[in-house]
N, CA, C and O atoms as a Tripos MOL2 file, in Angstrom:
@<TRIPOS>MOLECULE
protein
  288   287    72     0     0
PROTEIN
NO_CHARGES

@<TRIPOS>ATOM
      1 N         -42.6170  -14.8970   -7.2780 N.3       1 UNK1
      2 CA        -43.4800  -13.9820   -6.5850 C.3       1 UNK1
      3 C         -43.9870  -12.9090   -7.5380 C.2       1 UNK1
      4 O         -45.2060  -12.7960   -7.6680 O.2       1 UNK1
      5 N         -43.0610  -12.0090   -8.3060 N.am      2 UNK2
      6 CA        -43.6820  -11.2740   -9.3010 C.3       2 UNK2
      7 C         -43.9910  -11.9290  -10.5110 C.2       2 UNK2
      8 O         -44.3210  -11.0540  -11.3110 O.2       2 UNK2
      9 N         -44.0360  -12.8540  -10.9450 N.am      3 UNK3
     10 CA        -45.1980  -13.4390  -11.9900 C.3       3 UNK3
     11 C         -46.5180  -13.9290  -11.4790 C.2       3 UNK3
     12 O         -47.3550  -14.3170  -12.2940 O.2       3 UNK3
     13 N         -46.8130  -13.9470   -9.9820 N.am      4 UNK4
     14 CA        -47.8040  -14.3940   -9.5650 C.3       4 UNK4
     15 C         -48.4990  -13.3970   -9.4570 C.2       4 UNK4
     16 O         -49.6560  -13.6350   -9.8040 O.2       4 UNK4
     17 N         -48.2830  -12.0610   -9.0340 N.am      5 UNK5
     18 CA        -48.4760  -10.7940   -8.6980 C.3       5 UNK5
     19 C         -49.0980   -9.8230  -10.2690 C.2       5 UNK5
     20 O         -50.1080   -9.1610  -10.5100 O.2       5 UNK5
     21 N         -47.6660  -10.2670  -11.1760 N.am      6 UNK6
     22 CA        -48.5030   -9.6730  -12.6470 C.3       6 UNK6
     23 C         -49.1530  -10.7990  -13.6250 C.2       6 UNK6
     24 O         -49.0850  -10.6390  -14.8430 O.2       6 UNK6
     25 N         -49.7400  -11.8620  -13.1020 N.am      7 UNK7
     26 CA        -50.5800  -12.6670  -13.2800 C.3       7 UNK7
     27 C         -52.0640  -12.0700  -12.8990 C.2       7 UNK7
     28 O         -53.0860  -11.9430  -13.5740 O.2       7 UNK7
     29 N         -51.7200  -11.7250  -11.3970 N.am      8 UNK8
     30 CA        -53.0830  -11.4420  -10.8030 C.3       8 UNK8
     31 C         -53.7400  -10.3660  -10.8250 C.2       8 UNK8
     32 O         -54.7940  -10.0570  -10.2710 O.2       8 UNK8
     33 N         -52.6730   -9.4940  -11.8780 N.am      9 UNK9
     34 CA        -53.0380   -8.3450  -11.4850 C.3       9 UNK9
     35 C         -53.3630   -7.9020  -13.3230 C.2       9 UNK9
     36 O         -53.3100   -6.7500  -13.7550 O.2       9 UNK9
     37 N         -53.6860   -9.1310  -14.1500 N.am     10 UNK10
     38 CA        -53.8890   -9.5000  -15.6680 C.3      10 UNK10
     39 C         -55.3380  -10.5500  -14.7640 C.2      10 UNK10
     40 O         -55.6960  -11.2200  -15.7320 O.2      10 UNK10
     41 N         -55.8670  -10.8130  -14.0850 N.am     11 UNK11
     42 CA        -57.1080  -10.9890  -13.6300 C.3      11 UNK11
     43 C         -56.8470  -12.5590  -13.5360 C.2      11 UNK11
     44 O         -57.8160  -13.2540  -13.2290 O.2      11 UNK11
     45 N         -55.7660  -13.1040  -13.7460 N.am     12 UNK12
     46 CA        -55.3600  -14.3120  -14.1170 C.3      12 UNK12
     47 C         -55.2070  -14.8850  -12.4600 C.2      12 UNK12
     48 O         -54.6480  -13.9870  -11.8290 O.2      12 UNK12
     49 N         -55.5530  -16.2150  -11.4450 N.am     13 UNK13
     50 CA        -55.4910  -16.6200  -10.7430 C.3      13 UNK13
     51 C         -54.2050  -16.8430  -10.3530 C.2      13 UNK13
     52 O         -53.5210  -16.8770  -11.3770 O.2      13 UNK13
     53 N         -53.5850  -16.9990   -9.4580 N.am     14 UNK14
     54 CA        -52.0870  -17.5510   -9.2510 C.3      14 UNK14
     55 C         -51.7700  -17.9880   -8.1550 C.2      14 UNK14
     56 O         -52.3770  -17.4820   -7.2120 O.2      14 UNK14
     57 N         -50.7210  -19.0780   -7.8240 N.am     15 UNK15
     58 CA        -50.5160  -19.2750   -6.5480 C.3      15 UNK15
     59 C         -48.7840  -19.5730   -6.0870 C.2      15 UNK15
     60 O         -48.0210  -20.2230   -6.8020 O.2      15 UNK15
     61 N         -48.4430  -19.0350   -4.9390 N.am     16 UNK16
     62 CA        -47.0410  -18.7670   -5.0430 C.3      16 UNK16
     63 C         -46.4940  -20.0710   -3.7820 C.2      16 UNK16
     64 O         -47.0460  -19.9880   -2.6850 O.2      16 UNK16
     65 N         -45.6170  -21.0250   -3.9470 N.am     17 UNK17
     66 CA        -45.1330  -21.9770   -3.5680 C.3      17 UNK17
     67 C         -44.1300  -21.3880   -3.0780 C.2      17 UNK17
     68 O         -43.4610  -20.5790   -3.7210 O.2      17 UNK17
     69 N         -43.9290  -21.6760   -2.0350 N.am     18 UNK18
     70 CA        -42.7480  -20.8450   -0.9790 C.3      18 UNK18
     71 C         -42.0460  -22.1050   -0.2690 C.2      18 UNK18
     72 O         -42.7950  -23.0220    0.0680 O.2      18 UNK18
     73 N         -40.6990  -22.2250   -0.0200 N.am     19 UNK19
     74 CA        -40.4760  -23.0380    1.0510 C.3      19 UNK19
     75 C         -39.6880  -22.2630    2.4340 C.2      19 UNK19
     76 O         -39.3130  -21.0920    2.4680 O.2      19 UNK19
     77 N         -39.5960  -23.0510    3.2800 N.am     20 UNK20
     78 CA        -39.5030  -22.1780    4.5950 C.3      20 UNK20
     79 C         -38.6690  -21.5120    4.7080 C.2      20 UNK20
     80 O         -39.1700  -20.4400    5.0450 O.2      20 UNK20
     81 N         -37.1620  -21.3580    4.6250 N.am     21 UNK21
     82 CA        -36.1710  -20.6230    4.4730 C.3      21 UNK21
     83 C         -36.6340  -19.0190    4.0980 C.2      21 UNK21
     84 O         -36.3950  -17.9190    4.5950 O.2      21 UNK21
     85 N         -37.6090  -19.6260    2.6770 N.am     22 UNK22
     86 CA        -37.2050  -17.8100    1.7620 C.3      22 UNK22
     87 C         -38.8970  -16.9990    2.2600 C.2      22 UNK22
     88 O         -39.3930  -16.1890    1.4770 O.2      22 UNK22
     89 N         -39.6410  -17.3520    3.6290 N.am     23 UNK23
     90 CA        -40.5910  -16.7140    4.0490 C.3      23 UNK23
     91 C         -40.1250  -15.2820    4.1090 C.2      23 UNK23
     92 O         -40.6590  -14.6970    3.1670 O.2      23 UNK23
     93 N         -39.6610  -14.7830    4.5300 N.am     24 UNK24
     94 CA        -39.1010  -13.6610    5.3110 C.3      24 UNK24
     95 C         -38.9360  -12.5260    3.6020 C.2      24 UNK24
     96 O         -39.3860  -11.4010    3.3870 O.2      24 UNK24
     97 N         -38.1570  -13.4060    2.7420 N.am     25 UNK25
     98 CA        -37.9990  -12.8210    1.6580 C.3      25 UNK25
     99 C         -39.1990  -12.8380    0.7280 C.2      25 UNK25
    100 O         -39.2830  -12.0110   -0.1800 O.2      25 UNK25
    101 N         -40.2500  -13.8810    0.9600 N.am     26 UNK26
    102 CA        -41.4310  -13.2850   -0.0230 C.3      26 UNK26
    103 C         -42.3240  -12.0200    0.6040 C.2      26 UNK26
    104 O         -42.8060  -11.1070   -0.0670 O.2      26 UNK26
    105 N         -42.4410  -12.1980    2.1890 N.am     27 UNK27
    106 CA        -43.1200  -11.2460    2.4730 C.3      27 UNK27
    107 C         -42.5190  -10.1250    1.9200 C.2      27 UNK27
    108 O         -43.3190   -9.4400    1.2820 O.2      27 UNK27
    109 N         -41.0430   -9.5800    1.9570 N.am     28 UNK28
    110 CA        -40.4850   -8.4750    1.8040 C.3      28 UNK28
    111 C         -40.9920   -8.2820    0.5220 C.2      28 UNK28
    112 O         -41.6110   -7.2190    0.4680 O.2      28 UNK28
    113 N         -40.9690   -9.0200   -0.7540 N.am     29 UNK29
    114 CA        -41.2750   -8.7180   -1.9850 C.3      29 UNK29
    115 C         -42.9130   -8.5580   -1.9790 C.2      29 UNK29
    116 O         -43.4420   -8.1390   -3.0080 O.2      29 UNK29
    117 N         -43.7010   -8.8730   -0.8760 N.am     30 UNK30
    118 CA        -44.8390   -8.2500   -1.3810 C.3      30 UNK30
    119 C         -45.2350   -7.1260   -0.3830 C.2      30 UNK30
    120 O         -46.4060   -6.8980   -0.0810 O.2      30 UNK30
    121 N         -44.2060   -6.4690    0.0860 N.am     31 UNK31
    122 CA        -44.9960   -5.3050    0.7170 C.3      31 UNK31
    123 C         -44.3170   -4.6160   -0.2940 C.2      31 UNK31
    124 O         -44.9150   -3.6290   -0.7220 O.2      31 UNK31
    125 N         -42.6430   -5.0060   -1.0570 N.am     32 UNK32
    126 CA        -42.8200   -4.1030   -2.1500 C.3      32 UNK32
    127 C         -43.5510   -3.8130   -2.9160 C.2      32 UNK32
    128 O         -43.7350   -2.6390   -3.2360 O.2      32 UNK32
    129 N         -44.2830   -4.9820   -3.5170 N.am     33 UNK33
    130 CA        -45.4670   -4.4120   -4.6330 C.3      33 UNK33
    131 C         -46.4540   -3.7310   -3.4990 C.2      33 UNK33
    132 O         -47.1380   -3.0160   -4.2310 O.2      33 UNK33
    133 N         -46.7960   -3.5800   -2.5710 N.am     34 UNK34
    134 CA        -47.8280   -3.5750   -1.9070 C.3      34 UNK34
    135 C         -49.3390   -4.3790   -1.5830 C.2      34 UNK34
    136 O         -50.4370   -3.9050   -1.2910 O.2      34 UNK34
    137 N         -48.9250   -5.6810   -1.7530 N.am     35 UNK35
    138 CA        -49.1770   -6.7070   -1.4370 C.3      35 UNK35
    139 C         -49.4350   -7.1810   -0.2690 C.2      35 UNK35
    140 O         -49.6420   -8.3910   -0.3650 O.2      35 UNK35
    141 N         -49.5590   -6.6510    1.2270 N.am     36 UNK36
    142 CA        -48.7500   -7.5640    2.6720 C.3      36 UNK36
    143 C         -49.2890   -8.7170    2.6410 C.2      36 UNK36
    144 O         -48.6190   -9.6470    3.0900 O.2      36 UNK36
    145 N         -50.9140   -9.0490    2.0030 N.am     37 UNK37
    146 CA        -51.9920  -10.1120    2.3310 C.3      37 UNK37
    147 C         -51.8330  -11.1550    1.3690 C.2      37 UNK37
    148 O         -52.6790  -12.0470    1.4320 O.2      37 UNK37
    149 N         -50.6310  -11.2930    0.1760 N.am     38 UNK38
    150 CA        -51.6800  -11.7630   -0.7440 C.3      38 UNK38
    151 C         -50.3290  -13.2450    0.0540 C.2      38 UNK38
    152 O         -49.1550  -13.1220    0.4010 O.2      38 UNK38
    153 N         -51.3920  -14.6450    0.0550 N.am     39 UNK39
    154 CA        -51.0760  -15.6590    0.5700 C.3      39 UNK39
    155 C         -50.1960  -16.4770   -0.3020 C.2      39 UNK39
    156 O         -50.1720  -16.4530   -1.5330 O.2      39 UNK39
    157 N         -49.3640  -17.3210    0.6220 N.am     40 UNK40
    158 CA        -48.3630  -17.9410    0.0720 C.3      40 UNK40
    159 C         -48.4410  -19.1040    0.6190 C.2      40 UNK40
    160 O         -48.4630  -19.1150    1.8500 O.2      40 UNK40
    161 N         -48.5100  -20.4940   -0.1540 N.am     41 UNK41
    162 CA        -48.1950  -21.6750    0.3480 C.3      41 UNK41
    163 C         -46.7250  -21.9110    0.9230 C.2      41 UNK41
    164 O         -45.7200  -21.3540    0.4810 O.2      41 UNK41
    165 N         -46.7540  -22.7400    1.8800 N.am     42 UNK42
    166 CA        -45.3340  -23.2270    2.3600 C.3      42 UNK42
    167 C         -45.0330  -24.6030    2.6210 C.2      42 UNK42
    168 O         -45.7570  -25.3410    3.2900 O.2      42 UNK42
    169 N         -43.9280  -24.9430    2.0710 N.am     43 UNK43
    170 CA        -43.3990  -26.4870    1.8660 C.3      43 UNK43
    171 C         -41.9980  -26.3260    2.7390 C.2      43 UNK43
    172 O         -41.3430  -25.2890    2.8500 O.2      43 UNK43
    173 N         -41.7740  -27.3150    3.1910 N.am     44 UNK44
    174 CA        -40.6060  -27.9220    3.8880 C.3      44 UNK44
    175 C         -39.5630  -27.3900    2.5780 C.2      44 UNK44
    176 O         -39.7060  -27.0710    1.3980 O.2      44 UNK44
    177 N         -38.5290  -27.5000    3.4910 N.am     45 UNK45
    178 CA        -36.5610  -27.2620    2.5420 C.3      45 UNK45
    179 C         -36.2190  -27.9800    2.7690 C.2      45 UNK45
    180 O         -36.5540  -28.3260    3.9010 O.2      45 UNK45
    181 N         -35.3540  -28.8380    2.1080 N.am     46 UNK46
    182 CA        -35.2160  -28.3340    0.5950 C.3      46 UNK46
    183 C         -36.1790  -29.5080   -0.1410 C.2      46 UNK46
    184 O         -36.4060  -30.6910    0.1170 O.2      46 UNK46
    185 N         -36.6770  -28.4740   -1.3000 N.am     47 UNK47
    186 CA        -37.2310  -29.5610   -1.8000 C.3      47 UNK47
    187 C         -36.6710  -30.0340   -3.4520 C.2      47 UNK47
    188 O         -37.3430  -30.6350   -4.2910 O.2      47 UNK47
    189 N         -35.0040  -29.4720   -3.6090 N.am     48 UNK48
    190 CA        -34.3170  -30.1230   -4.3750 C.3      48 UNK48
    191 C         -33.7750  -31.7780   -4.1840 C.2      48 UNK48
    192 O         -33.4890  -32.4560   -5.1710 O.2      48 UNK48
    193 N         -33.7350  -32.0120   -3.5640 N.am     49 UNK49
    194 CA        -32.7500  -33.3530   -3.3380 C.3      49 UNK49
    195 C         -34.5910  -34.4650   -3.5560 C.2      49 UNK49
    196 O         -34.3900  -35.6110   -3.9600 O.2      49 UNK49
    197 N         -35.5760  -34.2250   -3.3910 N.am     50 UNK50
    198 CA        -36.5760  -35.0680   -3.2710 C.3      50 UNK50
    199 C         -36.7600  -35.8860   -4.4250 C.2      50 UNK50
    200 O         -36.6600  -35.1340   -5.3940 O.2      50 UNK50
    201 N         -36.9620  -36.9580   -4.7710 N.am     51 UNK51
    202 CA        -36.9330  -38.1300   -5.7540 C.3      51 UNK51
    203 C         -38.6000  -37.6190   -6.3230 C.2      51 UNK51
    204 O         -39.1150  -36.6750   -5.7220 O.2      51 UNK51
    205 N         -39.4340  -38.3330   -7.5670 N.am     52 UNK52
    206 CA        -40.3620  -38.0900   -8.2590 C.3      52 UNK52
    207 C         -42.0690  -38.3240   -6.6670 C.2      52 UNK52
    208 O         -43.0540  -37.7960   -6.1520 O.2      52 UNK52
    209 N         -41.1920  -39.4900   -6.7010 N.am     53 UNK53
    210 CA        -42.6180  -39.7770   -5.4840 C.3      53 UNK53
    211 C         -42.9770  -38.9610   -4.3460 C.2      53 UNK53
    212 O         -44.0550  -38.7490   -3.7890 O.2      53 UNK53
    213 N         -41.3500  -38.4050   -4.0670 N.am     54 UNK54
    214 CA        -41.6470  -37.6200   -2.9260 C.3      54 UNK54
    215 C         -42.0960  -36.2980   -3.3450 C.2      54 UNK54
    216 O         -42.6920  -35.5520   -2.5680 O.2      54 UNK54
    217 N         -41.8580  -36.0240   -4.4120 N.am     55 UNK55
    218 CA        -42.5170  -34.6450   -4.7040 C.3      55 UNK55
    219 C         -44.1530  -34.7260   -4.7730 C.2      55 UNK55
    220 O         -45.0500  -34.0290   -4.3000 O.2      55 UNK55
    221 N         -44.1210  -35.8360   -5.5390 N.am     56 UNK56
    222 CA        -46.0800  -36.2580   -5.6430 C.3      56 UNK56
    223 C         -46.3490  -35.9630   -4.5020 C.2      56 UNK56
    224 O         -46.7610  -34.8220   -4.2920 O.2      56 UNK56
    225 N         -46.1730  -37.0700   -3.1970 N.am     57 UNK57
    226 CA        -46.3520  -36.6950   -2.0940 C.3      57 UNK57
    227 C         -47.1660  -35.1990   -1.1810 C.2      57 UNK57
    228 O         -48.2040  -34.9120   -0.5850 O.2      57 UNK57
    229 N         -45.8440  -34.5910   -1.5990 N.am     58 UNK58
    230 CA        -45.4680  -32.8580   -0.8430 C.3      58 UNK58
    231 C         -46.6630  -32.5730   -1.9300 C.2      58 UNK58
    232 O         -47.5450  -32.0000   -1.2900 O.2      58 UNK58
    233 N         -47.1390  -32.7470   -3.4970 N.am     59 UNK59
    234 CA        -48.1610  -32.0060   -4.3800 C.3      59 UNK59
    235 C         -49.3310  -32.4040   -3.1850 C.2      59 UNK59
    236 O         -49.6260  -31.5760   -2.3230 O.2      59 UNK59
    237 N         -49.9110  -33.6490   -3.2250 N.am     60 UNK60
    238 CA        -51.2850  -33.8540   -2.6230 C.3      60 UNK60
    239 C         -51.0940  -33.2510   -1.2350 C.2      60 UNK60
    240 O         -52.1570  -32.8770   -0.7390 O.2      60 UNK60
    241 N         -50.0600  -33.0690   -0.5150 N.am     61 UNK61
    242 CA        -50.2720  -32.7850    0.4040 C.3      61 UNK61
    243 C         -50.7000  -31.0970    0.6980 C.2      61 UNK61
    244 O         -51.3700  -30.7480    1.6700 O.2      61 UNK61
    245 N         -50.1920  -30.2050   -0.2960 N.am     62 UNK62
    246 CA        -50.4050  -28.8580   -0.7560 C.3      62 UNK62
    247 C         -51.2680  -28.5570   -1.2850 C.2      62 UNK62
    248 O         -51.7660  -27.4470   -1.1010 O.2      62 UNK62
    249 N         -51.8730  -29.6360   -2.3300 N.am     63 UNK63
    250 CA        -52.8130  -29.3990   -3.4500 C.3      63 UNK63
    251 C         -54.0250  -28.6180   -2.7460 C.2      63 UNK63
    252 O         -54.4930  -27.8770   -3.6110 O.2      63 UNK63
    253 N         -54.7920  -28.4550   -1.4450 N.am     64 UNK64
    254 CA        -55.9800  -28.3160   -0.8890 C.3      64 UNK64
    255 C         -55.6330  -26.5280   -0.8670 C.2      64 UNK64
    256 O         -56.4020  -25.6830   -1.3250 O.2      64 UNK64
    257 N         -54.4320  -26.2690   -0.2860 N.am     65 UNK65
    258 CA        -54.1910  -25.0060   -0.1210 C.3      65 UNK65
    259 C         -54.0690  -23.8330   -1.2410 C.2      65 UNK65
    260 O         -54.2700  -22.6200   -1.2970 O.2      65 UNK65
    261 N         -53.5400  -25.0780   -2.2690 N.am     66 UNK66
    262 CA        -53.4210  -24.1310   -3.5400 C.3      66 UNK66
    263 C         -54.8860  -24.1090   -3.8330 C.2      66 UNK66
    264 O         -55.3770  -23.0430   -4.2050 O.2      66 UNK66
    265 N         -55.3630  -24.7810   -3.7510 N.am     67 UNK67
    266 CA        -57.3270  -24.4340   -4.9220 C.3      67 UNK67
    267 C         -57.4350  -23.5450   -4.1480 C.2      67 UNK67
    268 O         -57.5650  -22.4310   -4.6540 O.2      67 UNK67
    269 N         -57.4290  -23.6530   -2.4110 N.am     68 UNK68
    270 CA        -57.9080  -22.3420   -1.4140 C.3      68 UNK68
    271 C         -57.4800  -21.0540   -2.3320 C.2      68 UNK68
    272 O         -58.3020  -20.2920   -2.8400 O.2      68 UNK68
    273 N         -55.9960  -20.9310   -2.4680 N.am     69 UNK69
    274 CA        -55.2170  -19.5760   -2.8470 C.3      69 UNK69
    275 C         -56.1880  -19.2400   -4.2060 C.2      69 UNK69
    276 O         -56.7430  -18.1730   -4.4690 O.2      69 UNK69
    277 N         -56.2010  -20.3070   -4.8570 N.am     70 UNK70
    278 CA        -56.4030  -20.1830   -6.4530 C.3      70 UNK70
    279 C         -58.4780  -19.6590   -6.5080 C.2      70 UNK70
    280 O         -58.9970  -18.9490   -7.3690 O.2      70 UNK70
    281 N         -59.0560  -20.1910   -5.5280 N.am     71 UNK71
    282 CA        -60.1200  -19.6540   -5.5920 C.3      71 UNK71
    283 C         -60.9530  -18.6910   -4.8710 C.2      71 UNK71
    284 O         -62.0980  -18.4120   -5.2260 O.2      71 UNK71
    285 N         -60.2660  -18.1020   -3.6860 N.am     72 UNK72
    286 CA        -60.3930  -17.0330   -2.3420 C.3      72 UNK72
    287 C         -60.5210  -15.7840   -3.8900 C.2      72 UNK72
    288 O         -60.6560  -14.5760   -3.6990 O.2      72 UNK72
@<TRIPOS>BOND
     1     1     2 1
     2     2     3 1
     3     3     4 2
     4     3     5 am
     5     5     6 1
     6     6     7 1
     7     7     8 2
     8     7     9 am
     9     9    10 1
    10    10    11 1
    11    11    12 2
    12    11    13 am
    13    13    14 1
    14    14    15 1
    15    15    16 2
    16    15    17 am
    17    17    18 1
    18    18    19 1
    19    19    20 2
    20    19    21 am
    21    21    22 1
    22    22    23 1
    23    23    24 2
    24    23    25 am
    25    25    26 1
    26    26    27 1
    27    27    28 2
    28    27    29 am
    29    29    30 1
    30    30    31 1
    31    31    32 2
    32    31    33 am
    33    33    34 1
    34    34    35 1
    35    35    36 2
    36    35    37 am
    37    37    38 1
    38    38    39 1
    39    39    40 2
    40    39    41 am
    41    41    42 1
    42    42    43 1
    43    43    44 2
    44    43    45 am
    45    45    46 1
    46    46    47 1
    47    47    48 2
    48    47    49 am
    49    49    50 1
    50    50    51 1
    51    51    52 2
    52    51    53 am
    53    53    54 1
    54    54    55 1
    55    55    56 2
    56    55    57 am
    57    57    58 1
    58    58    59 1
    59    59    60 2
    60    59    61 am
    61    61    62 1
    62    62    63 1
    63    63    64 2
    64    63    65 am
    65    65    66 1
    66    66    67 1
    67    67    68 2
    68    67    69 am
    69    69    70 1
    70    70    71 1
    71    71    72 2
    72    71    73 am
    73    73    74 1
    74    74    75 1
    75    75    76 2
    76    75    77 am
    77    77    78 1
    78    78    79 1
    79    79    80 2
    80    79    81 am
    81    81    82 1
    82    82    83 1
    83    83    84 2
    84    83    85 am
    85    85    86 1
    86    86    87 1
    87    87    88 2
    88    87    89 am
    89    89    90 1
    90    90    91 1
    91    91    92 2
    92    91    93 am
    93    93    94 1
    94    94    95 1
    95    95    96 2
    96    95    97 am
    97    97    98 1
    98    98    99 1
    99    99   100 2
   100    99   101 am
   101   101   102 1
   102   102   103 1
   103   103   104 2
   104   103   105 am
   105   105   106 1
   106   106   107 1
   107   107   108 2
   108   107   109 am
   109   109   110 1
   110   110   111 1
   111   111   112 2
   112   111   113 am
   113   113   114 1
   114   114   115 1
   115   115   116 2
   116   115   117 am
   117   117   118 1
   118   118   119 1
   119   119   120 2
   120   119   121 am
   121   121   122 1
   122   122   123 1
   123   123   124 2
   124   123   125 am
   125   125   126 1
   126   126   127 1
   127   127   128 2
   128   127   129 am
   129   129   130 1
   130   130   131 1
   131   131   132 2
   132   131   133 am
   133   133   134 1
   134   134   135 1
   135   135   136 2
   136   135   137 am
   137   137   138 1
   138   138   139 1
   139   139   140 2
   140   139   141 am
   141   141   142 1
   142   142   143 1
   143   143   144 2
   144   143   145 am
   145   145   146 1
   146   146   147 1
   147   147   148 2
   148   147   149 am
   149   149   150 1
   150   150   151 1
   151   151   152 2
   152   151   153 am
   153   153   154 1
   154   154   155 1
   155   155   156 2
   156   155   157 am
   157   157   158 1
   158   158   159 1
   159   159   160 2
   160   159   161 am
   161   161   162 1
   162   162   163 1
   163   163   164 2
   164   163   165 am
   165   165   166 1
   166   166   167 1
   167   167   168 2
   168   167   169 am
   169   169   170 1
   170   170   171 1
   171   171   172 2
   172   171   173 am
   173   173   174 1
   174   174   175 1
   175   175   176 2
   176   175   177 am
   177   177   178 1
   178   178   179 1
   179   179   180 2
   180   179   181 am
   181   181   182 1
   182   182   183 1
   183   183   184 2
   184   183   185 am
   185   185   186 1
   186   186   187 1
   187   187   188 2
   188   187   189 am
   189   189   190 1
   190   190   191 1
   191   191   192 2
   192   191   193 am
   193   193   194 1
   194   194   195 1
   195   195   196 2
   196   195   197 am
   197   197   198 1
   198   198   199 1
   199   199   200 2
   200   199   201 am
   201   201   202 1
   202   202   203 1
   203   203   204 2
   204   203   205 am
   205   205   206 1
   206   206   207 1
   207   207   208 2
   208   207   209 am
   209   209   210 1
   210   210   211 1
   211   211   212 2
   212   211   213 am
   213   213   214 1
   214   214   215 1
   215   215   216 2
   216   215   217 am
   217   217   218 1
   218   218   219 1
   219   219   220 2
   220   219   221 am
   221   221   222 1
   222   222   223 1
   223   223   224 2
   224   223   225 am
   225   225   226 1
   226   226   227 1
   227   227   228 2
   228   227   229 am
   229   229   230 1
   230   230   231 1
   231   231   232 2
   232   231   233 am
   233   233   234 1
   234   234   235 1
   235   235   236 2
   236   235   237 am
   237   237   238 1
   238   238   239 1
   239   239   240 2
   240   239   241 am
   241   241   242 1
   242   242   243 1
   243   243   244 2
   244   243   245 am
   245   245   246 1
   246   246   247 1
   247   247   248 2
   248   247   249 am
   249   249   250 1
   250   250   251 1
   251   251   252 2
   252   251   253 am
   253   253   254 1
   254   254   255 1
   255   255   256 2
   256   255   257 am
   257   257   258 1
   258   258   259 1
   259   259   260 2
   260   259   261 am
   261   261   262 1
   262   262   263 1
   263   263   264 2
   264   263   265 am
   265   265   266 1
   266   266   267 1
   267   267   268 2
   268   267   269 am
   269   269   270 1
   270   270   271 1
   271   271   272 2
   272   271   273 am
   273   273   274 1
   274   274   275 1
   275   275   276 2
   276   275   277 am
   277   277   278 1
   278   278   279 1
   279   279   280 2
   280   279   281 am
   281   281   282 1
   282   282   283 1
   283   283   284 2
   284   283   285 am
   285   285   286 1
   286   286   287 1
   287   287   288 2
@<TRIPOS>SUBSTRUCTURE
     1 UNK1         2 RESIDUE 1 A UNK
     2 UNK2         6 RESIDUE 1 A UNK
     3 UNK3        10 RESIDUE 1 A UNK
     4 UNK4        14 RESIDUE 1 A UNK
     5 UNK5        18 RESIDUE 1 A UNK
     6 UNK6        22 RESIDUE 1 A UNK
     7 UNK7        26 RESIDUE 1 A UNK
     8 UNK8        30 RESIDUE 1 A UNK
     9 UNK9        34 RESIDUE 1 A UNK
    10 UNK10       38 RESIDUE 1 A UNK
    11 UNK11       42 RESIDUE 1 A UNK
    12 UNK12       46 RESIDUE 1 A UNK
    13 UNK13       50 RESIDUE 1 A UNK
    14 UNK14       54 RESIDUE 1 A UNK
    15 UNK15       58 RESIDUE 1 A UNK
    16 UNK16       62 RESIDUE 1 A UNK
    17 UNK17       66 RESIDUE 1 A UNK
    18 UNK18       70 RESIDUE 1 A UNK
    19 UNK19       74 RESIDUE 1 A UNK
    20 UNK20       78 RESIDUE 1 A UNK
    21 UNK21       82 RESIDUE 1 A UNK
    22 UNK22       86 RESIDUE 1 A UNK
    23 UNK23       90 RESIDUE 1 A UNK
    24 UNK24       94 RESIDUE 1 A UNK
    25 UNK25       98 RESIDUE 1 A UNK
    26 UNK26      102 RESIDUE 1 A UNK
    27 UNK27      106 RESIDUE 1 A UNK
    28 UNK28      110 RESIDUE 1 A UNK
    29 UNK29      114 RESIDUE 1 A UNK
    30 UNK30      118 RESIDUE 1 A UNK
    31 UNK31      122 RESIDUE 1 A UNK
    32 UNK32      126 RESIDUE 1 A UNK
    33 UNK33      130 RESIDUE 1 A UNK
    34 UNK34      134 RESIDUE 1 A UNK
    35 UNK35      138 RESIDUE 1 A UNK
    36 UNK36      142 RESIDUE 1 A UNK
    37 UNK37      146 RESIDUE 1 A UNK
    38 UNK38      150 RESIDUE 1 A UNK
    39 UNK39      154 RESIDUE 1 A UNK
    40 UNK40      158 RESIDUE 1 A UNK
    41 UNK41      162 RESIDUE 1 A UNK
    42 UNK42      166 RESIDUE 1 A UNK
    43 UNK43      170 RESIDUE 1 A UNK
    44 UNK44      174 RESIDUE 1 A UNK
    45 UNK45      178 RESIDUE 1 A UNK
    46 UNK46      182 RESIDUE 1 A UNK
    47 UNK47      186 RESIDUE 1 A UNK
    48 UNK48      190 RESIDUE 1 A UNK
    49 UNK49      194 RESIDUE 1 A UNK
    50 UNK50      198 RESIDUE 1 A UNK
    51 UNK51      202 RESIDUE 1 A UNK
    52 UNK52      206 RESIDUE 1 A UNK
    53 UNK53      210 RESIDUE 1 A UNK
    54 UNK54      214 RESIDUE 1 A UNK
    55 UNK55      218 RESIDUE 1 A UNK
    56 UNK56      222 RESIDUE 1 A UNK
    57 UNK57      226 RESIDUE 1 A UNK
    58 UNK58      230 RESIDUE 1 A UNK
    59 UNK59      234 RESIDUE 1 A UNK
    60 UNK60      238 RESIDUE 1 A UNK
    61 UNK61      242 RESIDUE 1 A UNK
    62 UNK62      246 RESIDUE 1 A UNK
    63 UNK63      250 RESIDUE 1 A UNK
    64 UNK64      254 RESIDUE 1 A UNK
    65 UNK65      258 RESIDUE 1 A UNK
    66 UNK66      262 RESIDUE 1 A UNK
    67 UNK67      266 RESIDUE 1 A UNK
    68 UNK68      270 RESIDUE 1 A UNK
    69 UNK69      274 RESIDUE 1 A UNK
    70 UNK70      278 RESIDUE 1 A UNK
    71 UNK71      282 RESIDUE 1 A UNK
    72 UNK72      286 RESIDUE 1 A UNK
């Protein structure tokens, strides 16, 4: 969350991959920076145990949201 934040804030695009569990905790970290808006993708938990394909998968299935984040 804060490399996406002092990415963006170096004019640099960024996009922050969240999975459902730690929602609650990214929002908190961006009203610390003062952030409340800046958007976060969200993926199913866990997405440790997932094999190579299934991650491909979960990418194309995200990929649309990230260009959104990456070009808004």
């Amino acid at each position: 969350m804060y490399d996406a934040v002092a990415f963006e804030k170096l004019n640099v695009p960024a996009a922050v991959i969240c999975t459902e569990p730690f929602i609650s905790s990214g929002k908190a970290m961006l009203e610390i920076v003062n952030l409340p808006e800046y958007p976060m993708a969200i993926v199913p938990h866990p997405i440790g145990s997932l094999n190579k394909s299934e991650l491909r998968e979960m990418a194309m299935k995200i990929a649309p949201e990230i260009i959104r984040i990456l070009t808004d």
